[in-house]
N, C-alpha and C positions, 0 to 999 in steps of 0.2 A: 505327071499329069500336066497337060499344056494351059500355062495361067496360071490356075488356082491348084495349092495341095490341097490335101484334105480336112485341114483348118481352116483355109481360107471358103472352102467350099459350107462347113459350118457356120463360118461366121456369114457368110454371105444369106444362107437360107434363115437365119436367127436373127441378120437386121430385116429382114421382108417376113419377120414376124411369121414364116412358113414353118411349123412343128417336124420334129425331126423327124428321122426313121430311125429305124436302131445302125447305127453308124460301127463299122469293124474296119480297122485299119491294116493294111498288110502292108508288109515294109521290109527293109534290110536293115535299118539299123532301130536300133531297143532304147536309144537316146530321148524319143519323142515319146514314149509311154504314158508318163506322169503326165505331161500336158495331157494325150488323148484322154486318158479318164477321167483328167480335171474335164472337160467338155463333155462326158458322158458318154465315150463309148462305151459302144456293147462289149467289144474283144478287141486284142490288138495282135495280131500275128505277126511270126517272125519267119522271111524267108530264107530257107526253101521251106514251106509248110508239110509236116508229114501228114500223111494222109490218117493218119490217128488222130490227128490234133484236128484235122479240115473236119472229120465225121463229128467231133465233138464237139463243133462249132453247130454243123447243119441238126444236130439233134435237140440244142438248145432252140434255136431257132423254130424248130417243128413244134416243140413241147411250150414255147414264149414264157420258160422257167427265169427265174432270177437265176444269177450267176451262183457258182458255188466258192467263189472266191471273191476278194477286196483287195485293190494295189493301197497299200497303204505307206506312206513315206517314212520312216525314221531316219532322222539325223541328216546324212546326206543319198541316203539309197531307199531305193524303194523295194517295198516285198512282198507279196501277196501270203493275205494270211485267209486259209479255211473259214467260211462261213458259222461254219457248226461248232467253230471253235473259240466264236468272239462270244464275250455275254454283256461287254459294258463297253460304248461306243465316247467318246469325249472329244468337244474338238479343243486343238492351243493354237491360238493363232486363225489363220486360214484352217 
């Protein structure tokens, strides 16, 4: 994108105090993840997107469901853990 990525375009709409949209990042590299859903993306896609993964995106969107999944960091990696499968939530640190 010319100018601003797609952080700088967050942080630009968040100092003008403008409310987000549900923000999904698509991208080539999976480096930037952990940042995107420290800001509260929606999804973060990774290209070339399959077309199973894209359907699965436009169906959340139709439904305006919570995610069925959470990135969550251990250690030094991050990893997405089931919904259905957390019962006790704690933060350490950040």
């Amino acid at each position: 994108m010319p100018g601003l990525d797609g952080f700088g375009v967050i942080q630009s709409l968040s100092a003008a105090k403008i409310p987000l949209p549900r923000v999904v990042f698509f991208t080539a590299h999976d480096r930037f993840a952990l940042r995107a859903f420290e800001v509260h993306a929606f999804d973060y896609l990774l290209k070339p997107v399959s077309q199973e993964r894209f359907a699965m995106l436009e169906q959340l969107q139709r439904e305006k469901s919570l995610p069925d999944r959470l990135l969550i960091q251990e250690n030094s990696r991050a990893i997405f853990v089931p919904v259905k499968e957390i019962s006790w939530v704690e933060a350490d640190r950040n």
